[in-house]
Biotite code that builds the C-alpha atoms (Angstrom):
import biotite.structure as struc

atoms = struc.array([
    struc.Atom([121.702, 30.646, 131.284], chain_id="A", res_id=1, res_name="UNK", atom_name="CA", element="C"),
    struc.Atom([125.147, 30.649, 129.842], chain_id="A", res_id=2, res_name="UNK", atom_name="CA", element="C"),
    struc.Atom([126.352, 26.999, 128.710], chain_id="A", res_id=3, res_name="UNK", atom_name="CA", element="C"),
    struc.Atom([129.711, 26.108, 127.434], chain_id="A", res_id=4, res_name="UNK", atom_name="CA", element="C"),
    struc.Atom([132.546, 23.549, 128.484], chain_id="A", res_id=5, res_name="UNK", atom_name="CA", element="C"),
    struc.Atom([135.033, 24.336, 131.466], chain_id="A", res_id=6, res_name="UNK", atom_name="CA", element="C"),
    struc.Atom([137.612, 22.868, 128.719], chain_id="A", res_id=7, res_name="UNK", atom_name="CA", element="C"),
    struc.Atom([137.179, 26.485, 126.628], chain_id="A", res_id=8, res_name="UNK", atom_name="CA", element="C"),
    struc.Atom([137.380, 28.215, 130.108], chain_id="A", res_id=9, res_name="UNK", atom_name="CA", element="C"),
    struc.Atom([133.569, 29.093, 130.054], chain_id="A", res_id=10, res_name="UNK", atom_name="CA", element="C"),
    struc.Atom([132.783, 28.667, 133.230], chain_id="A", res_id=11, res_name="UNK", atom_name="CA", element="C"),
    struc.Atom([128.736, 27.505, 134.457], chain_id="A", res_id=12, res_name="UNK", atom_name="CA", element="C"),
    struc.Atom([127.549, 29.720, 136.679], chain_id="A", res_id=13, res_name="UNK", atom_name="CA", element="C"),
    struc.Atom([127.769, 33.904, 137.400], chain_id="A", res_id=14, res_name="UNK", atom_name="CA", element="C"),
    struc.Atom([130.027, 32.678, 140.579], chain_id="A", res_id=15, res_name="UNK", atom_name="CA", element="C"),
    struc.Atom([132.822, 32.018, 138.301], chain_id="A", res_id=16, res_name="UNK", atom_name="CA", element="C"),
    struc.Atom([133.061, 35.496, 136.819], chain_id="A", res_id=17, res_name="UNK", atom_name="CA", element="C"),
    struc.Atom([133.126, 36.691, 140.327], chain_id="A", res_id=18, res_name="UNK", atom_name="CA", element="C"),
    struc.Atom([135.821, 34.558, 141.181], chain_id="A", res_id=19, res_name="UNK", atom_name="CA", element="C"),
    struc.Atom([137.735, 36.411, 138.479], chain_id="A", res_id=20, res_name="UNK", atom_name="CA", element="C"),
    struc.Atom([137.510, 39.467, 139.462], chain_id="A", res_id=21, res_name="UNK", atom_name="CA", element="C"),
    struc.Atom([138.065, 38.820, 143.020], chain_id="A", res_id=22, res_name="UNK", atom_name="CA", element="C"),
    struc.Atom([140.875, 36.297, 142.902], chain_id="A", res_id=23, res_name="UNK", atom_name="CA", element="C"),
    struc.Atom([142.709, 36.218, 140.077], chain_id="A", res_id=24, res_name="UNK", atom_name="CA", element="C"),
    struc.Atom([145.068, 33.565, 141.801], chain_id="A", res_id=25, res_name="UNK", atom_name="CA", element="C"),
    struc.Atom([142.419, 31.373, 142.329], chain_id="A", res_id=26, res_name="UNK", atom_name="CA", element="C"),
    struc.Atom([140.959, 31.511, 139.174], chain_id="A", res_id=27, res_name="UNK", atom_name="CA", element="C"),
    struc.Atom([143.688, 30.730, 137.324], chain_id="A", res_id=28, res_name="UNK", atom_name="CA", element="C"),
    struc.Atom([144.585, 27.537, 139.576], chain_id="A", res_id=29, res_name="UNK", atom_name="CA", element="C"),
    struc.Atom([141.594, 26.323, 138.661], chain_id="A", res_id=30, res_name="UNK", atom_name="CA", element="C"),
    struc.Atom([141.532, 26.968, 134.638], chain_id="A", res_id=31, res_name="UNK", atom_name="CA", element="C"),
    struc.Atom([145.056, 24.954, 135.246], chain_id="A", res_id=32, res_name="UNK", atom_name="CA", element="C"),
    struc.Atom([143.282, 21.868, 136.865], chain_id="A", res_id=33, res_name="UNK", atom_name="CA", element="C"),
    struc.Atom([140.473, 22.114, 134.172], chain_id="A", res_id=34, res_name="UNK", atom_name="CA", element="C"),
    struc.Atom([143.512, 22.321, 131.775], chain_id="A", res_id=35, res_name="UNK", atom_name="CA", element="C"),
    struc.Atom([145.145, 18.974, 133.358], chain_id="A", res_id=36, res_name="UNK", atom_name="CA", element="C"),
    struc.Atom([141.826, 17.070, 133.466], chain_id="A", res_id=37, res_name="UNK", atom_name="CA", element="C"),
    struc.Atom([140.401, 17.787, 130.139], chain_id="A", res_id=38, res_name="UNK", atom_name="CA", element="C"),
    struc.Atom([143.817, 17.045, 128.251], chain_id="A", res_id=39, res_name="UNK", atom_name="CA", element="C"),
    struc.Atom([142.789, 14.156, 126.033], chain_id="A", res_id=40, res_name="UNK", atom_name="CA", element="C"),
    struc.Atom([146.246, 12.526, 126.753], chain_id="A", res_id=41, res_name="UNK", atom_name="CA", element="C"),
    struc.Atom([144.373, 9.393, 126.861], chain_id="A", res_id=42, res_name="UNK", atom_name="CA", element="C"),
    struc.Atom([141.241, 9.472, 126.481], chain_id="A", res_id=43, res_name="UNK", atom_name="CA", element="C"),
    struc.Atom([139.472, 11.900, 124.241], chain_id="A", res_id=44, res_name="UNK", atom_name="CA", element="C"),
    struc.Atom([137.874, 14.500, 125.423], chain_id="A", res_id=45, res_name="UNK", atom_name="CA", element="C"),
    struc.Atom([134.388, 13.205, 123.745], chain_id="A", res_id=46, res_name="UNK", atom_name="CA", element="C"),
    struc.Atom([135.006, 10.124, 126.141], chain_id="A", res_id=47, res_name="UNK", atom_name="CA", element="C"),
    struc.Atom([135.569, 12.122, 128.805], chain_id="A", res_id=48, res_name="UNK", atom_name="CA", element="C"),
    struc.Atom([132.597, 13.942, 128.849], chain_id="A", res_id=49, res_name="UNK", atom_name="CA", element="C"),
    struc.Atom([130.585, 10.839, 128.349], chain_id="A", res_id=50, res_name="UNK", atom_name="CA", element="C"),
    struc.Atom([132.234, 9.862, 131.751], chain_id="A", res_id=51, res_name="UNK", atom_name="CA", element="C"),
    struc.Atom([131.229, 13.468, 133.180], chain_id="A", res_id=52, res_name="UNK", atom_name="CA", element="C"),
    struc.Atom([127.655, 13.012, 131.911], chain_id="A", res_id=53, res_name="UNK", atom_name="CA", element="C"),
    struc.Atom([127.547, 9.573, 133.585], chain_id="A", res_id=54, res_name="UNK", atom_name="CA", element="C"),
    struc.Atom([128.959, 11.078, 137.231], chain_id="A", res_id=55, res_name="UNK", atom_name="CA", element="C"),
    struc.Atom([126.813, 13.517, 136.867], chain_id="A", res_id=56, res_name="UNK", atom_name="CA", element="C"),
    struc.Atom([123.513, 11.267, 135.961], chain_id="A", res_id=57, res_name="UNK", atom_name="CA", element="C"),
    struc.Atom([125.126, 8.875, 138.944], chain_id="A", res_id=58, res_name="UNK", atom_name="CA", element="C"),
    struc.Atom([124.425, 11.677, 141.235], chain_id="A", res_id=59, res_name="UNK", atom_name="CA", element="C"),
    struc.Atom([121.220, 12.196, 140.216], chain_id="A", res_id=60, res_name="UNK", atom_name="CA", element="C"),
    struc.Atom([122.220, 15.957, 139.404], chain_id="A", res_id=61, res_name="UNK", atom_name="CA", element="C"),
    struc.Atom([120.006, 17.262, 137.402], chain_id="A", res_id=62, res_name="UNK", atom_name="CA", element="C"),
    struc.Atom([121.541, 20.278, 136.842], chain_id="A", res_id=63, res_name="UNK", atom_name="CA", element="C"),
    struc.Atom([124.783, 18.795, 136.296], chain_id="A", res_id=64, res_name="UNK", atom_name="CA", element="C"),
    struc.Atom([123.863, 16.027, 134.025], chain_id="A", res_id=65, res_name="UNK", atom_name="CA", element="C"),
    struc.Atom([121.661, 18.924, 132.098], chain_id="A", res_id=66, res_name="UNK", atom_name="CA", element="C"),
    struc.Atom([124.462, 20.962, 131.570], chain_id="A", res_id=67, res_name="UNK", atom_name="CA", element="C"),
    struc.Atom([126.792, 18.060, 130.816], chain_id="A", res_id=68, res_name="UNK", atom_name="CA", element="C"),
    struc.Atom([124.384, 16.714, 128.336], chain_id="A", res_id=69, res_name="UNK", atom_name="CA", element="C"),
    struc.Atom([124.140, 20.598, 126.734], chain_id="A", res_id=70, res_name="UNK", atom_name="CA", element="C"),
    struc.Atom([127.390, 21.066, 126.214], chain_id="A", res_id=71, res_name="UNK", atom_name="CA", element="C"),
    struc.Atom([128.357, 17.841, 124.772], chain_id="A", res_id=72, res_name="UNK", atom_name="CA", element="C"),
    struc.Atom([125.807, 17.940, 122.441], chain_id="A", res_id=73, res_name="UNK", atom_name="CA", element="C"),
    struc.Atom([126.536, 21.500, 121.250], chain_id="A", res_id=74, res_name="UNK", atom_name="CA", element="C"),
    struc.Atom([130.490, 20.731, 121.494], chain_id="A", res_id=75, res_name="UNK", atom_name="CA", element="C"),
    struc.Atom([130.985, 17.993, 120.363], chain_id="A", res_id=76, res_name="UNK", atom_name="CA", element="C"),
    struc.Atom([127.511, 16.670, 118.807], chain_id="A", res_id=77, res_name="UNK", atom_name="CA", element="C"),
    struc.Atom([126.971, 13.480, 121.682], chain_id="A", res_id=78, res_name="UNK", atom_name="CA", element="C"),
    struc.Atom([124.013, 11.976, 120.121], chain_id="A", res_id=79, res_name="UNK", atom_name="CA", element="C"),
    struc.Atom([121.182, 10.509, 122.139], chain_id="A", res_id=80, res_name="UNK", atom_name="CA", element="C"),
    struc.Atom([121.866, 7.109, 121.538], chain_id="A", res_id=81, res_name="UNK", atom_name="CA", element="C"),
    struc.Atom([125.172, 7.865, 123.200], chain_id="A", res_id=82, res_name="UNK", atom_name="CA", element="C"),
    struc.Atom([123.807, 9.102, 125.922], chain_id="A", res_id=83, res_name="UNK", atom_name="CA", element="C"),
    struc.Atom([121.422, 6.751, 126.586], chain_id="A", res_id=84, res_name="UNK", atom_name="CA", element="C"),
    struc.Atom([124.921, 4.217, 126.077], chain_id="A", res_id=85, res_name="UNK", atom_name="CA", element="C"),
    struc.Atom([126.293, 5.942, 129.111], chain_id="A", res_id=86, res_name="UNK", atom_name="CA", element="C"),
    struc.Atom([123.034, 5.933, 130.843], chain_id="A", res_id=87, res_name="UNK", atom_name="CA", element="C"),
    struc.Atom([122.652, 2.100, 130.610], chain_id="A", res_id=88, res_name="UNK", atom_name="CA", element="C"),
    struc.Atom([126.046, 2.066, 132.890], chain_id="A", res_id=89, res_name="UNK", atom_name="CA", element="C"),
    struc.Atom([124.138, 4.196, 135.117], chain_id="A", res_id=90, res_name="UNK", atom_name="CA", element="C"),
    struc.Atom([121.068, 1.876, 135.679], chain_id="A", res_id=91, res_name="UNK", atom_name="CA", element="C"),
    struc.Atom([123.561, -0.961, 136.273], chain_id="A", res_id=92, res_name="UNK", atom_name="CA", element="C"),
    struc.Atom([125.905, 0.760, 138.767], chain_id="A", res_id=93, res_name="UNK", atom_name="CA", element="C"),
    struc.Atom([123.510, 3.498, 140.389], chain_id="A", res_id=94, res_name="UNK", atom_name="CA", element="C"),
    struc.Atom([120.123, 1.942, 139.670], chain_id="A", res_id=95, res_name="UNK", atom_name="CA", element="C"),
    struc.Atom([116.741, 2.679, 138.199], chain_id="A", res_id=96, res_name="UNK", atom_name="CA", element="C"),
    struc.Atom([116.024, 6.383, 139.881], chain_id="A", res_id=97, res_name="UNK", atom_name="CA", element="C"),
    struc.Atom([119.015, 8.086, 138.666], chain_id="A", res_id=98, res_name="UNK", atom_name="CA", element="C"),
    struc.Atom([118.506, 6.423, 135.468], chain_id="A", res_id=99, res_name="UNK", atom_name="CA", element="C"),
    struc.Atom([114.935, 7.714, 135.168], chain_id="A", res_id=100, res_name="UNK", atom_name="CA", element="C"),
    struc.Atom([115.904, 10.921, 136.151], chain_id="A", res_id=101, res_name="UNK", atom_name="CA", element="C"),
    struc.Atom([118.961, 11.622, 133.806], chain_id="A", res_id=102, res_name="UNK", atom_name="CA", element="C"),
    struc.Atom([116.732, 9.572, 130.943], chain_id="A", res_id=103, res_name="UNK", atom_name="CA", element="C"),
    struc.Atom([113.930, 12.532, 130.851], chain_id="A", res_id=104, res_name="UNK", atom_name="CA", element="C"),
    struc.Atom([116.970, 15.000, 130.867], chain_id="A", res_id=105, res_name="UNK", atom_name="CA", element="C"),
    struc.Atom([117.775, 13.346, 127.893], chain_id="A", res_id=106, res_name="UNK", atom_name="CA", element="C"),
    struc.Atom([114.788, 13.126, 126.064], chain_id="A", res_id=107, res_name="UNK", atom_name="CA", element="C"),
    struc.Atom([114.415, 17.132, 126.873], chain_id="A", res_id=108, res_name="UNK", atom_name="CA", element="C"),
    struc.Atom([117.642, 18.431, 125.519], chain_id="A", res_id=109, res_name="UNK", atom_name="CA", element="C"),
    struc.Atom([117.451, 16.013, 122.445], chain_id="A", res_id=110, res_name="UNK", atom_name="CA", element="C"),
    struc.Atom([113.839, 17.047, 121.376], chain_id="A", res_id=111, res_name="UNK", atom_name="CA", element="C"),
])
């Protein structure tokens, strides 16, 4: 599995790449609106990705909050304590489930 950030334009996924080579146009509006989101003009992007982790874990994605987890530890070196910070919000504004679930994807990415 190929893991990155969309903010380097690495792309999750082989449908990306596809993308590319089939619609160049398309691609290319969406590197711009991964361009405008991830901008740090406010926030940082560390922050930022804390926020995406805690979507992600809202949703109880696993995938997504896997990958979100991934990157920002390899990226940007999120530590597990910050993590479970954002995962705290999660159990008070999504509830135990999505907690639990994003919790063990936790515990597996920072063994």
């Amino acid at each position: 599995m190929r893991v990155s950030i969309m903010k380097e334009e690495v792309f999750y996924g082989k449908g990306m790449e596809r993308v590319k080579k089939e619609d160049e146009g398309l691609y290319q509006a969406i590197v711009g609106l991964n361009e405008a989101v991830w901008n740090g003009k406010v926030l940082d992007y560390k922050t930022q990705k804390l926020i995406a982790i805690g979507i992600a874990a809202s949703n109880a994605d696993s995938r997504a909050t896997e990958r979100q987890i991934m990157s920002a530890k390899k990226e940007l070196g999120v530590t597990r304590d910050e993590v479970v910070d954002v995962l705290k919000v999660v159990l008070l504004t999504s509830g135990m489930q999505p907690f639990n679930k994003a919790l063990q994807i936790a515990n597996k990415v920072f063994e």
